[in-house]
Structure formats: C-alpha cells, structure tokens
N, C-alpha and C positions, 0 to 999 in steps of 0.2 A: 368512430369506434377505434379501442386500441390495435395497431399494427401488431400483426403474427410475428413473434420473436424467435419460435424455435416451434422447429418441419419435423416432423417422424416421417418416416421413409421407411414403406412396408415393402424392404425388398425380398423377402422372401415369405410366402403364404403359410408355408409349410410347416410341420415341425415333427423332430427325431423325439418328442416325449408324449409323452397322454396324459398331461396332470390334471386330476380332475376338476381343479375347481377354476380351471382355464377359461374368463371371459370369452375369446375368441372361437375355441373350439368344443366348451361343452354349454355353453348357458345359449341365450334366445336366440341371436343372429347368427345363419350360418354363411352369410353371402360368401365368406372367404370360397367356399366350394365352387364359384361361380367364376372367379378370377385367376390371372394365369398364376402359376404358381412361384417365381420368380419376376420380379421389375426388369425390364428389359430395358436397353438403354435408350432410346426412344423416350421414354416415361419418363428415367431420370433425369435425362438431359434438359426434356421441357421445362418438368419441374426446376433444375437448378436455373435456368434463364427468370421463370414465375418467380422464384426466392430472391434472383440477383433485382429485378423489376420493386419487388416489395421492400427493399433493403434501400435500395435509392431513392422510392416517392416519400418515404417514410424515415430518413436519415437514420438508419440503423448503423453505429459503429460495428454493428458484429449481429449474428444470428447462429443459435444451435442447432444440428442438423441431428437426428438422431436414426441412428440402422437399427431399424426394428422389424419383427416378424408377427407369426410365427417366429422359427427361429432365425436370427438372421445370417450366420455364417453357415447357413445352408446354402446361400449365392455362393461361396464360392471365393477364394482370396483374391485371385484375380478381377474377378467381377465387383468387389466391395472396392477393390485399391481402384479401377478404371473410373466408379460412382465419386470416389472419393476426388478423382485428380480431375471430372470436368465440373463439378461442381463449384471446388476453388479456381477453377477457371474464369467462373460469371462471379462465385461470393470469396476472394479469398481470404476473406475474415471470420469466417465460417468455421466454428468450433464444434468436432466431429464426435461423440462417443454411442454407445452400445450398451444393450444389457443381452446376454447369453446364457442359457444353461451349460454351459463350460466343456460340453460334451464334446466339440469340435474346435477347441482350444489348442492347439498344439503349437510348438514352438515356430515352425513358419507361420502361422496365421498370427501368433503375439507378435514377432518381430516385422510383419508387414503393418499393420494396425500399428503397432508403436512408432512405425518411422513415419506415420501421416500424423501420428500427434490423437490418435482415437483413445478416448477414456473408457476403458471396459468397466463395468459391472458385471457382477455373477449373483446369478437366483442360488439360495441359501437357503431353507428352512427349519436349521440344525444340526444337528448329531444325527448318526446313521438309520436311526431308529425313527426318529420322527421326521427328518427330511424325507424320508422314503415310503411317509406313509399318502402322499399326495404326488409326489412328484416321480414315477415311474414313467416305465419305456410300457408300449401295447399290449408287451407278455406278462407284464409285471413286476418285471425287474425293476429295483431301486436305481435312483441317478444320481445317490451321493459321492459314490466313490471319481465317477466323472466330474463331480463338482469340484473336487476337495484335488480332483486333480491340476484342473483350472487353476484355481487359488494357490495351489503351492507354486506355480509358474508363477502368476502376477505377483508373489510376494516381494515386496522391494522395487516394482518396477514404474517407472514414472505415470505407466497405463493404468493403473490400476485407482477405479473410482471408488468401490465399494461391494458391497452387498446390498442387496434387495433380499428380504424374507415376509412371508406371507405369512399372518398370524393365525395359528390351533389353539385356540384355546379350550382344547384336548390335551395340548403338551406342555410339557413343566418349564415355565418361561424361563427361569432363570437359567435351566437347564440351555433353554436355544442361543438365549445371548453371548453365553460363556463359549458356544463351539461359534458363535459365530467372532465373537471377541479374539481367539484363539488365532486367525488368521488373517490381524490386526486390519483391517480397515479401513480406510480413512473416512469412510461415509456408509451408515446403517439404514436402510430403508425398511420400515415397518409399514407394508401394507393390512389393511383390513378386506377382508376378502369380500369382493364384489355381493352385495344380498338387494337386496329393495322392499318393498312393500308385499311384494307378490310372493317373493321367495326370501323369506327371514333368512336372518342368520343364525348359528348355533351361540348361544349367550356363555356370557362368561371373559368378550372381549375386553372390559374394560381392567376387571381385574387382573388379563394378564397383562396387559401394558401398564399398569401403573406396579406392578410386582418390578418388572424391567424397567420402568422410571426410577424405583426406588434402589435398584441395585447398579443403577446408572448412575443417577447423580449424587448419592452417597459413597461413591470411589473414591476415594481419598487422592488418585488426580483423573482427568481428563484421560479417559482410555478410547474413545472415539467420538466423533457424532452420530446422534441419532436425527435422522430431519425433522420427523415429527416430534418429537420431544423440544426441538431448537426452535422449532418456529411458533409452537404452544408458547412459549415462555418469552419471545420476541411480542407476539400480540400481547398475552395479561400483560408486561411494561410498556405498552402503548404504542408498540413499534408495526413493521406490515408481517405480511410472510407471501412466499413465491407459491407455495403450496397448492394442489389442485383439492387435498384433504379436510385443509380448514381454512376459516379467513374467510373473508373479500374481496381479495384481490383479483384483477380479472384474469383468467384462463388464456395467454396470449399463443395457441398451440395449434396449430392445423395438422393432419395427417392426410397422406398422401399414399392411397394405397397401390397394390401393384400393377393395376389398368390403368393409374393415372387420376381416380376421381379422388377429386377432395373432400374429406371428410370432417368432422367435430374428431373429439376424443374420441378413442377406440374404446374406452371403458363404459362408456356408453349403452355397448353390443349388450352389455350384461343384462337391458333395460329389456327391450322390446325387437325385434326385427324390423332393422330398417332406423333403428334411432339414429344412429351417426350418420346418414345420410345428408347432401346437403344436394345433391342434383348438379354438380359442377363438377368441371376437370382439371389441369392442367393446358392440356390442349385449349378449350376455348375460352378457358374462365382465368383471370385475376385472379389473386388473393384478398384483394379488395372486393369484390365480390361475397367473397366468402365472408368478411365480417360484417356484410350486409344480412346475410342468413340469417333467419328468426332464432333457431335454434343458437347460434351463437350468439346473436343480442341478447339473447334471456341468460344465457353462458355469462356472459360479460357483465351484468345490471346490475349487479353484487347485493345490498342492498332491497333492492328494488324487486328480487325474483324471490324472496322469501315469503315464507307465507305467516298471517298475522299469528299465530302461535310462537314461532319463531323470534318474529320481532316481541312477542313478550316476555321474550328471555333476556335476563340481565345478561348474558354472554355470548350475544350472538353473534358479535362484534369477532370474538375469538373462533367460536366454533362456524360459522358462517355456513350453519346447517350441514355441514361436511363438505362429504365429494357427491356431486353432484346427481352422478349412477345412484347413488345410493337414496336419494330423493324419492323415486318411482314409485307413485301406485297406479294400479290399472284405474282409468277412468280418472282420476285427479291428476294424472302427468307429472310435473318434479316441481311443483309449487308447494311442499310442503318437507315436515322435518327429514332428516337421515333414519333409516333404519337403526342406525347405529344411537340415537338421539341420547337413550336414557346413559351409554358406554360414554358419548363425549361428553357429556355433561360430569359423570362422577371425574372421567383421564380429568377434566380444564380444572375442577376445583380442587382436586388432589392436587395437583402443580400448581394451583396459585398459591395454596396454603403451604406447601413448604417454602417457594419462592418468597412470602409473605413473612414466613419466620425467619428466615437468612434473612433477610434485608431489614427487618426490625432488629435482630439481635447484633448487627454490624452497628445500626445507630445508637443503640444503647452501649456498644462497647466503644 
C-alpha cells in the first residue's frame, strides 16, 4: 500500500465557533467528546518518532504535518512552537502548515508560526452577510470580522497559504469569490459541504461553482488559484490530481487524534459514528499498520472501490466518484456514487467544454 505522506495533528479538540454545518461537531460522530481536549506532549512526541519511522522505511524526502482541530491555536503558541520544534527533531523535512478561523490570530502567534516556516490558511465564506450566516460564535454572533482580521495580518506575509470557503448555494457566488479575491490569495479552497445519502444536500451546488469557474477563468489574467477548478482541468488533459474531492489518486493522509489513535480522514465523521476509526495508536501501532486497515485499502483501490454505475460513466476517471464522505448510504456503505453526483458531472463537462474551445480555437489560429 502507498506510504502516509502527510499527518493531521488533532492538537486541540476544542473550538471558540459553532458553525453549523461542522463535520466534527454537529453531524454523526461525537467521539471528540470523549477525548482530552488538547494533545499533550506524550502524544505528539510518539506520534513524531511514528512519522520519523514511516519517513525512513518508506524513503520520504519530506512529509506534511498538519495542526489541526477543532481549532487549533486553541493549544496555545507555546504548545504549537514545542509540537513544532520536537517533531523536526525526528522529521526535519517536515513541512508544517494550519488552517484557522483567524479568531486567535494575532501578531505573536503569526510571528511564532512564521519563524517555524507554518503555512496558515483562514476559513472564509464571503462578505459579512453570508460568512456569518454559518460560521458564528454559541450566542450567535458572526466570525467574520475576526476573519477579515486574520487576513489583513497575513496580507503579504510569506505565511500565508490561502483561504478555504465552504460552498451556500444560498449565496450569490460571485458575490463570495470577489470578497474572498479581495484579500488576494494565493490559494482558494472550495469545499462542498459534507451531505451523504442519508442526509442530502441542499441543491443548486453545481451551478454555483461553475458561476465562480466562469468568472475565474474568464479573468483576463490569473487572479488566484482555485484547487478544485486546477485539478478538474489537470484530469480532462490527462494529467493526476492530489485531491481527496475528485480523481483516483490515493488518499496518502492519516490523522492522529488528541489520545494518540490513528485514525482515516476526519471527514469521514460526517458518515456514520465510528467511521474514521481504525482501532490503533501511536503508542502501540505503526503507520504501516494503518495502511493495512480495511477502511483505508478501500480508501486507497481508486478504481477498484467504485461501484458499477460509476464505472459507467465516461468521466469517472475525472470525477472518481468524489470525496469519499460523500459516497455513504446506510446499508450500501461508500461503494457507490457521491451525493454530489448529478453537481459533478454538470461542474467536469462545463470545464471540459470551455477547456475544449480554448484549445481548438488556439489550433485553428
């Protein structure tokens, strides 16, 4: 099986928002309840020796480490810099970054993160109005202005990886991309909101992402990347993608939560209680172990874990049934299409056909 490339590090359980449509904290699995609420160093340490072990049997020039939560600079700057400085200890090729709701951004915690080399992202879901319509504090309060606080610090600084935004399509896309455009960039995450078989989605995804394709890549130049947009258009010209949303390629990602066990994806949770579970730890288990796990060899089979509908599709190759969470139905498991199925299918033939006209009218000219 392929070797784990890059460790999510659940060091802290906890988090300072209530967004509602939070895999972790409002859909199937609540186990986080059950766990301490911060990684303690014990955990991590293990864990970085596991990662340094899997890096050497596996000749990895480098592995991603990622701080993740809940939120994560809930640990604490001292506690993330300590995670930080014994891990490169055992891996020090070990390329570190974060994603954050920005809320606990402030200029000591950028300038500790930036002098370890940490790539921040900040959760984004627009303008005031519709950021705030999912992404609130318990009372209710909005969390864009904490965002947008975020963002005007990391503006210009070598830290700064991007935005993540979780797609409404309730809100006027064009509208979202332009405030997230606004505080330039360098990398756009458009997720689709966790749904399955059990629990649809609210419809209408596909036409907002292909509204924001159209106003992406009719820019007259390059104003950012979008990853899912880059990696659609890498597949239809025959190329891979890294992506966990579409494609084939295998899922090379283990998490590590705050007691230490090893888990699958965390997006997983969104499925059923208990999905991300693999019954290992740190402490007594390998990483090689863990790509022994069943769940993860159906993870990995690319191909192989599709169900024959799927492979009836001339595009499966591209859309490779989605993200995987999004597979689930009760009683059929995730051998079968994405919820999202009919939305990928219109986003991949939208971008082939304009990719298809640029590239015929370049031959003709």
């Amino acid at each position: 099986m392929p070797a784990f490339r890059e460790f999510v590090l659940k060091v802290h359980q906890q988090c300072n928002l209530a967004c509602d449509y939070c895999y972790v904290y409002e859909l199937a699995d609540q186990s986080w309840r059950d766990r301490p609420a911060a990684m303690a160093p014990e955990v991590w340490r293990a864990a970085a020796r596991r990662i340094g072990d899997h890096a050497t049997r596996h000749g990895l020039d480098r592995v991603d480490v990622v701080l993740h939560g809940g939120e994560p600079l809930l640990a604490g700057r001292s506690a993330l810099v300590q995670l930080i400085t014994d891990v490169r200890a055992v891996v020090p090729t070990a390329r570190f970054s974060t994603q954050t709701n920005g809320a606990l951004l402030d200029d000591a915690m950028l300038e500790a993160l930036g002098a370890y080399g940490v790539r921040i992202g900040v959760s984004l879901d627009g303008p005031p109005e519709q950021h705030d319509r999912h992404r609130r504090h318990r009372n209710g309060r909005g969390s864009h202005l904490l965002a947008e606080r975020a963002l005007r610090r990391l503006a210009g600084h070598p830290a700064y990886a991007g935005i993540l935004c979780t797609v409404d399509p309730a809100t006027d896309p064009v509208a979202v991309y332009e405030a997230l455009l606004a505080h330039r960039p360098p990398m756009i995450d458009l997720l689709l909101p966790h749904a399955n078989w059990a629990r649809p989605p609210a419809p209408g995804a596909a036409e907002w992402l292909i509204a924001v394709f159209d106003r992406w890549y009719g820019a007259p130049r390059r104003e950012t990347g979008i990853r899912l947009f880059e990696e659609l258009i890498s597949l239809i010209l025959g190329g891979t993608s890294r992506s966990d949303q579409v494609g084939l390629s295998p899922v090379a990602v283990a998490v590590i939560e705050s007691d230490g066990a090893i888990e699958q994806v965390d997006s997983l949770k969104s499925a059923y209680p208990g999905a991300a579970a693999t019954g290992l730890n740190v402490f007594d288990h390998d990483f090689d172990a863990a790509t022994r796990h069943p769940g993860i060899v159906a993870r990995q089979s690319g191909r192989d874990a599709l169900a024959a509908s799927c492979l009836a599709c001339p595009v499966h190759d591209i859309c490779g049934a989605g993200h995987y969470a999004h597979r689930w139905r009760p009683g059929g498991g995730f051998r079968n299409p994405s919820v999202y199925c009919a939305d990928l299918r219109r986003l991949i033939d939208h971008i082939g056909a304009r990719v298809a006209a640029d590239l015929n009218g370049r031959v003709r000219a």
